[in-house]
C-alpha positions as CSV (number, residue, x, y, z in Angstrom):
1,X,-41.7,-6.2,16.5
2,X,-39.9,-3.0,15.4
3,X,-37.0,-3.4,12.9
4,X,-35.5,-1.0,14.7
5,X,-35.2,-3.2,17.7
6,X,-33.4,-5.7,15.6
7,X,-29.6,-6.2,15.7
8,X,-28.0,-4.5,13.0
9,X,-25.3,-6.6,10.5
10,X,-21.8,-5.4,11.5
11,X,-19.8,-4.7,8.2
12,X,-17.3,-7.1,7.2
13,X,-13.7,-5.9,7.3
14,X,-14.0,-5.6,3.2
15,X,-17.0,-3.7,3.1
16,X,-15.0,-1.2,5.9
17,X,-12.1,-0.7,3.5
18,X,-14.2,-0.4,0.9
19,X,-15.8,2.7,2.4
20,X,-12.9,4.2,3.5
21,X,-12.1,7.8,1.9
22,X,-8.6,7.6,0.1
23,X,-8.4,11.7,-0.5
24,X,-6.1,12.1,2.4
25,X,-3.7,9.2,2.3
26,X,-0.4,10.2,0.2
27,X,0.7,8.0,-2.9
28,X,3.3,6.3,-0.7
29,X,0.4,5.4,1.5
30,X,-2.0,4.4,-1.3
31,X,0.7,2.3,-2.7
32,X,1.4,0.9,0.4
33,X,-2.6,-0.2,0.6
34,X,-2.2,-1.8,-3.1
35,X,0.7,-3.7,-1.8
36,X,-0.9,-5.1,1.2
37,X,-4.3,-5.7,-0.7
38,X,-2.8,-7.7,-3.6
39,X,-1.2,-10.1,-1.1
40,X,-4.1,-10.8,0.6
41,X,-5.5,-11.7,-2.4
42,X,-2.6,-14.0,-3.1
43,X,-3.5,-15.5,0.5
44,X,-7.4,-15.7,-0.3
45,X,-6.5,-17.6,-3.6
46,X,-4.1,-19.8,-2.1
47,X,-7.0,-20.6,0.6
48,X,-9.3,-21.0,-2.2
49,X,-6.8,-23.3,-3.9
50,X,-6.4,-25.6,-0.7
51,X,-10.3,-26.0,0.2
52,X,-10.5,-27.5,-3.8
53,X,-8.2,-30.0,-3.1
54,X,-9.2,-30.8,-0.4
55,X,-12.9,-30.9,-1.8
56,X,-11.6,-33.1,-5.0
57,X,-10.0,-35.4,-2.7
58,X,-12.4,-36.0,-0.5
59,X,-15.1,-36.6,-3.4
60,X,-12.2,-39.4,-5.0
61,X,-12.8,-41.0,-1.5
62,X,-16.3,-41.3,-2.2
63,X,-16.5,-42.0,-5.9
């Protein structure tokens, strides 16, 4: 088999923005970008947060 002929791994949307030249967005723009990045890593956290909970609960159940 050729590894050629293989599928090839789609990016994820991170490693897409993380390649993504900033030298023609404006500092409005690149603001804009922190903005929107730091709240979703507020959401990630908070989605973090709730699948430990949930984990520590469930392993109460069990204990």
């Amino acid at each position: 088999m050729d590894l050629d002929d293989l599928p090839r791994k789609q990016p994820t949307a991170a490693e897409a923005l993380a390649k993504e030249s900033l030298d023609d967005l404006s500092v409005y723009e690149l603001k804009e970008r922190i903005e929107l990045l730091e709240a979703e890593i507020t959401r990630t956290k908070q989605a973090i947060d709730g699948k430990e909970s949930g984990q520590s609960e469930a392993e109460k159940l069990f204990s």
